[in-house]
N, C-alpha and C positions, 0 to 999 in steps of 0.2 A: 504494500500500500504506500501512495507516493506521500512523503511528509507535507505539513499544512502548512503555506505560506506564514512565514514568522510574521508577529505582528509589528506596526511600525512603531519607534520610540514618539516621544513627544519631542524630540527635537530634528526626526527624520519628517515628521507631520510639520512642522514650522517652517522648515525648510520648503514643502511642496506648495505652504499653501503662498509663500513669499511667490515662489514661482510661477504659482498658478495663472495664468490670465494674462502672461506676460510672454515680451519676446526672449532675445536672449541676456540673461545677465551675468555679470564676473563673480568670483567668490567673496572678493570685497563687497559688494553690494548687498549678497547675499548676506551676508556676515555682520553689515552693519544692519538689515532688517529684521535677523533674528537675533542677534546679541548672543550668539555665537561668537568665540575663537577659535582660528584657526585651526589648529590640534583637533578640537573638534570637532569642526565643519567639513573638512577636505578629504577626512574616511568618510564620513557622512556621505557626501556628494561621491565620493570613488563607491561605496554598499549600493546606490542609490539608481548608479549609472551600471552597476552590473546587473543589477534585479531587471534593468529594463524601465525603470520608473523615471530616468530623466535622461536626456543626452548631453554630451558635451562637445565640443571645439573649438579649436583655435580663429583665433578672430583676428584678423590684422588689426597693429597699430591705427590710431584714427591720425597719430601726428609722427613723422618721419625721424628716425634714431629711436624710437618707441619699440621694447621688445612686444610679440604677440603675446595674448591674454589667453586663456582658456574660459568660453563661456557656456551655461550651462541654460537650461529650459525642460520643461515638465514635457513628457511621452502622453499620449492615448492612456497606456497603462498606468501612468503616476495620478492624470485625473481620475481615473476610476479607483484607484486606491485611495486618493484622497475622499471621494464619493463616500466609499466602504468605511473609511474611518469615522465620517462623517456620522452618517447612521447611528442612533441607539440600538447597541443591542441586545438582541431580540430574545436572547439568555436573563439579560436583565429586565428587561419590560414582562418577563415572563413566571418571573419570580426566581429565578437559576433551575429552573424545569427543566 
């Protein structure tokens, strides 16, 4: 039997929802909209991007001597994970039945 998708942290969930709705943003952004540091934003976003829940790339400088950024954006799958998160559930609305 295959194992059940682990569930997300509260700070993998802050992360998507920063990203939700949006095009693409750097880790600093991200970083300063969840008050995240880095140490523990950048496994975050690396778990993140291998589940399939966000992608990332490189993005040219917008100003010339400028190294490229790595920038990141919510999947198909990351919104419906966020969806799922979203939901009360249905173990508790049930009484843990």
């Amino acid at each position: 039997m295959p194992a059940a998708p682990r569930k997300l942290s509260p700070q993998s969930l802050a992360v998507l929802e920063v990203l939700h709705g949006r095009e693409w943003l750097y880790g600093l952004e991200v970083s300063a909209a969840t008050g995240l540091k880095s140490g523990s934003l950048y496994p975050i976003l690396i778990r993140l991007a291998d589940r399939g829940l966000l992608e990332s790339r490189w993005l040219e400088p917008e100003r010339p001597g400028r190294p490229a950024r790595h920038a990141y954006r919510i999947t198909g799958a990351g919104r419906s994970a966020l969806a799922a998160a979203r939901r009360p559930s249905t173990t508790l609305a049930l009484g843990g039945i």
